[in-house]
C-alpha positions in Angstrom: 94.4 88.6 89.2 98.1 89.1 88.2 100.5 90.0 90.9 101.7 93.6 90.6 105.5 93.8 90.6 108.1 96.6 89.4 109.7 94.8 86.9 105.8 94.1 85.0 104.7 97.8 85.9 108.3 98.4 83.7 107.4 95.8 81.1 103.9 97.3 81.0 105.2 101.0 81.1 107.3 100.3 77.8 104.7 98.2 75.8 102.4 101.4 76.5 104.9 103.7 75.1 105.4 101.9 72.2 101.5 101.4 71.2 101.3 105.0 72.3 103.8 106.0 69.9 103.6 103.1 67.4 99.8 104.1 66.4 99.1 100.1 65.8 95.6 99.1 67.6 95.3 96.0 69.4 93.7 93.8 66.5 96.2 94.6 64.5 98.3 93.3 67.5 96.4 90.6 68.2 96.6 89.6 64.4 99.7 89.3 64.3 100.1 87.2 67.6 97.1 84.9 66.0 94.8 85.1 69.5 91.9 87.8 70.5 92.1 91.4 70.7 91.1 90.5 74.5 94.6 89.1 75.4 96.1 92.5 74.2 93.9 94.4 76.4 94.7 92.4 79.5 98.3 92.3 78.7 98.3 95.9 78.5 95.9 96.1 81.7 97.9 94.2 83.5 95.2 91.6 84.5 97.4 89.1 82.2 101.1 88.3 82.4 102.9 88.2 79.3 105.0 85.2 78.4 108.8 86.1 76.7 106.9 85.2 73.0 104.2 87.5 73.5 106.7 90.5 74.5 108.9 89.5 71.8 106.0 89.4 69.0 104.2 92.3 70.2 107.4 94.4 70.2 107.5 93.6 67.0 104.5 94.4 66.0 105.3 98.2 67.7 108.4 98.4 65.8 110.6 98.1 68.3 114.5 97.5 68.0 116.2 94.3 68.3 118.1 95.5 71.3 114.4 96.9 72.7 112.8 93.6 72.4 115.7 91.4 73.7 115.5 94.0 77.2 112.1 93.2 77.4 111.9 89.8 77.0 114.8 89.3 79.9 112.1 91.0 81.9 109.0 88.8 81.2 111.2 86.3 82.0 111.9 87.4 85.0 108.2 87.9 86.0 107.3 84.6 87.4 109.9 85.4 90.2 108.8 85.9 94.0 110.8 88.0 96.7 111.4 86.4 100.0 108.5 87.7 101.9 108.7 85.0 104.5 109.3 85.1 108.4 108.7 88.9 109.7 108.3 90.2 106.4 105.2 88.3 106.0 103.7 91.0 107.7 102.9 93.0 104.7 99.9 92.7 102.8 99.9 91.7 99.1 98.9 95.3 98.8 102.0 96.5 100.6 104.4 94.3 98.8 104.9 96.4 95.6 105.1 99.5 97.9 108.5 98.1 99.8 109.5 96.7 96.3 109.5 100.7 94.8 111.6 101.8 97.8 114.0 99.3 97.6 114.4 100.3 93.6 114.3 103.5 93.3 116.6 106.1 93.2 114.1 109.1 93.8 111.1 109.3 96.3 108.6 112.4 96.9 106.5 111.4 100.0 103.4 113.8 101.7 101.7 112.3 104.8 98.6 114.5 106.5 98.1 112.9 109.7 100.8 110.2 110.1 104.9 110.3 109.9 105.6 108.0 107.0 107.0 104.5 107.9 110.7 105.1 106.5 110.9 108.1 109.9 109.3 106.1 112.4 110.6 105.1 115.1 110.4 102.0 117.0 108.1 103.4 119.9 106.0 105.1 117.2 105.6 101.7 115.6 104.5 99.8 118.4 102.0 102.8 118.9 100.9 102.2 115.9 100.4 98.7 115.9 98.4 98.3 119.0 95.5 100.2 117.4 93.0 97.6 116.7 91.8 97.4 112.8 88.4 97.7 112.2 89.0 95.4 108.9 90.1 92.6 111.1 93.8 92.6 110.0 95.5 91.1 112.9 99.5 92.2 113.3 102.6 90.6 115.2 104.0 94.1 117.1 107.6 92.7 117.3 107.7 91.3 113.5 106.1 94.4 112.2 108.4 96.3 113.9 111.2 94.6 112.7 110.3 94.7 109.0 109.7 98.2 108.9 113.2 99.3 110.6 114.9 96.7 108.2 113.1 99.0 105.6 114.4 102.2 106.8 117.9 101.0 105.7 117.2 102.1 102.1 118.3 105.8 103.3 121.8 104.6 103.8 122.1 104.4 99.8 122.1 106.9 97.0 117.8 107.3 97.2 117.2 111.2 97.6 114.2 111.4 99.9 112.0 114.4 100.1 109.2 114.2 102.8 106.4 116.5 103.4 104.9 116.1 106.6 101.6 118.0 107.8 101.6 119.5 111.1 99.3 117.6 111.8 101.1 114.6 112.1 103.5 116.2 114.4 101.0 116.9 116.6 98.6 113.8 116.7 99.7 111.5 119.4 100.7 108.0 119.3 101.6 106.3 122.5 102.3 109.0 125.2 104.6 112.4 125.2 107.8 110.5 125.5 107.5 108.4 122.3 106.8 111.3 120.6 109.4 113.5 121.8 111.1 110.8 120.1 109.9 110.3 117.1 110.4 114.3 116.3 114.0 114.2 117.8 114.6 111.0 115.3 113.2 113.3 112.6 115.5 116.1 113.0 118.4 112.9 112.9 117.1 111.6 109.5 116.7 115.4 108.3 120.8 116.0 108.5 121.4 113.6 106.5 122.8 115.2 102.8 120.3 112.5 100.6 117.0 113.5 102.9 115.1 116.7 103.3 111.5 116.9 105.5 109.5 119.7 104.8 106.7 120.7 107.4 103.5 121.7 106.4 102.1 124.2 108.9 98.5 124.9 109.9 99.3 128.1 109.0 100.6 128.9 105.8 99.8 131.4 103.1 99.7 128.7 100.1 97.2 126.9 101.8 96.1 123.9 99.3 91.9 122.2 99.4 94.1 118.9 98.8 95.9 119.3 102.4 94.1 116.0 103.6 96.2 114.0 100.8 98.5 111.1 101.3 100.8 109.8 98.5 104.3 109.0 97.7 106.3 109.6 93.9 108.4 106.7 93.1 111.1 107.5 89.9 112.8 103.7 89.4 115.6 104.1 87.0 115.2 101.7 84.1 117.5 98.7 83.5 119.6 99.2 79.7 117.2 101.4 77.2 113.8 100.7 78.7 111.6 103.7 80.1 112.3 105.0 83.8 109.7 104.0 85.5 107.3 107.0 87.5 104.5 105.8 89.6 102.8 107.4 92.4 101.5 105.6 95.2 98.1 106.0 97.1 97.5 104.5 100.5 93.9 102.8 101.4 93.5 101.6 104.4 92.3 98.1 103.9 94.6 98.3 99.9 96.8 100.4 97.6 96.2 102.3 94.5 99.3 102.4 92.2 99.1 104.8 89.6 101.7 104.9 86.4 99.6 106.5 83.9 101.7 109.3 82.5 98.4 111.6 82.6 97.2 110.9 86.3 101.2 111.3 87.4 101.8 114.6 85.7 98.6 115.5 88.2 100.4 114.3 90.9 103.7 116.3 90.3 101.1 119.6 89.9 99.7 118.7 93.1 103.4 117.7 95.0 104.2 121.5 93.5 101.4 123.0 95.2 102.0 120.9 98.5 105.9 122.0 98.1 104.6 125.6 97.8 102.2 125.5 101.2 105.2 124.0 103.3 108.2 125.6 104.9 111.3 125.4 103.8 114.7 123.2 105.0 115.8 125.3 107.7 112.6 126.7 109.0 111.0 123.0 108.8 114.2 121.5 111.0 113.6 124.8 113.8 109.9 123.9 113.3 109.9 120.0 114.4 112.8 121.8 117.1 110.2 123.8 118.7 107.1 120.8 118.9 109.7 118.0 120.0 110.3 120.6 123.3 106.1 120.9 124.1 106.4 116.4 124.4 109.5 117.8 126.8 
């Protein structure tokens, strides 16, 4: 199975687009690369990685530009290379890996957590809350390297990325460790909500827009593309034991119906920030 990275989910996103709007099936493809209609359909899949001649001749057989193909093919070549993912940050899953890869990249995230604060607003007690729950998958986790990795992630807030995060009531309210960790994690909330790039959003039990898809968890990743490709817009669905990344531009227009109605159940700026106020002073 091929490793899922960000610059083949932009290599795939653009080879898509131009069979979408090129019209050429993949024989025809696959004719003029001389191999099986198969290899197309993996390349395209992403079950097979594309070496720089097969970008190069299947732009060409889409009718892309000269300046198109060359973009791409600096990409493929690119492919074979692995991000440092040793010492604490081998704590993350091969599933997890693309997840950190899309925050460090892009320059937009849309994030809505039911019963959980999302990892970029936790804080270190919250973590270590976290972590001592034992997994009933048998994944094993080092508390002080896990907690290390994800604050070292958090640091993608201090650049340009505007951050929008919906949070359910409900994870306000669940408890992780005790009443003092989090009184912290809410008062840490409130920190992260000044900040001009960030906004959190609560979703309250009681709202009037009440959505049937309240019990969702997902997060929008927009990764600006590199020269003339394709921005790249993927949404992210957590498993517990993998992760689902979804870049079809059918499935993701879904997903920005369903953020919409999400947006529409949950309170706004002002009365979110007074909101997380009033259940950080009940941990008091």
């Amino acid at each position: 199975m091929t490793t899922k990275t960000v610059p083949l989910l932009m290599l795939n996103n653009e080879l898509n687009r131009l069979k979408r709007e090129s019209g050429v099936k993949d024989h025809e493809v696959a004719d003029y690369l001389g191999c099986r209609g198969t290899k197309i359909n993996r390349i395209l899949n992403m079950t097979s990685r594309p070496s720089v001649g097969d970008v190069r001749m299947m732009g060409e057989a889409y009718g892309a530009s000269p300046e198109l193909i060359n973009v791409m093919m600096d990409l493929a070549r690119n492919l074979g290379k692995k991000g440092d993912w040793t010492g604490y940050k081998a704590v993350y899953r091969e599933s997890a890996r693309m997840l950190i890869d899309l925050e460090a990249r892009c320059d937009r995230i849309r994030v809505t957590t039911a019963e959980i604060v999302y990892g970029l607003l936790q804080t270190e007690g919250y973590i270590r809350a976290l972590s001592r729950k034992p997994s009933p998958f048998g994944f094993t986790f080092n508390e002080d390297e896990t907690v290390k990795a994800r604050l070292e992630r958090q640091a993608i807030l201090d650049s340009g990325l505007m951050a929008t995060f919906i949070v359910s009531e409900s994870a306000l309210r669940r408890v992780y460790g005790d009443h003092t960790v989090m009184h912290e994690q809410l008062r840490h909330l409130l920190e992260v909500a000044n900040r001009p790039n960030v906004q959190i959003l609560v979703r309250p039990f009681a709202s009037a827009n009440q959505t049937s898809y309240a019990w969702l968890s997902f997060a929008m990743f927009h990764v600006p593309s590199p020269g003339i490709l394709t921005p790249l817009d993927l949404v992210h669905v957590e498993q517990y034991d993998d992760a689902r990344y979804i870049d079809d531009p059918t499935l993701v227009e879904g997903y920005e119906r369903l953020w919409g109605h999400l947006q529409a159940a949950a309170l706004g700026p002002v009365e979110s920030i007074d909101f997380i106020g009033k259940v950080a002073e009940e941990y008091k």
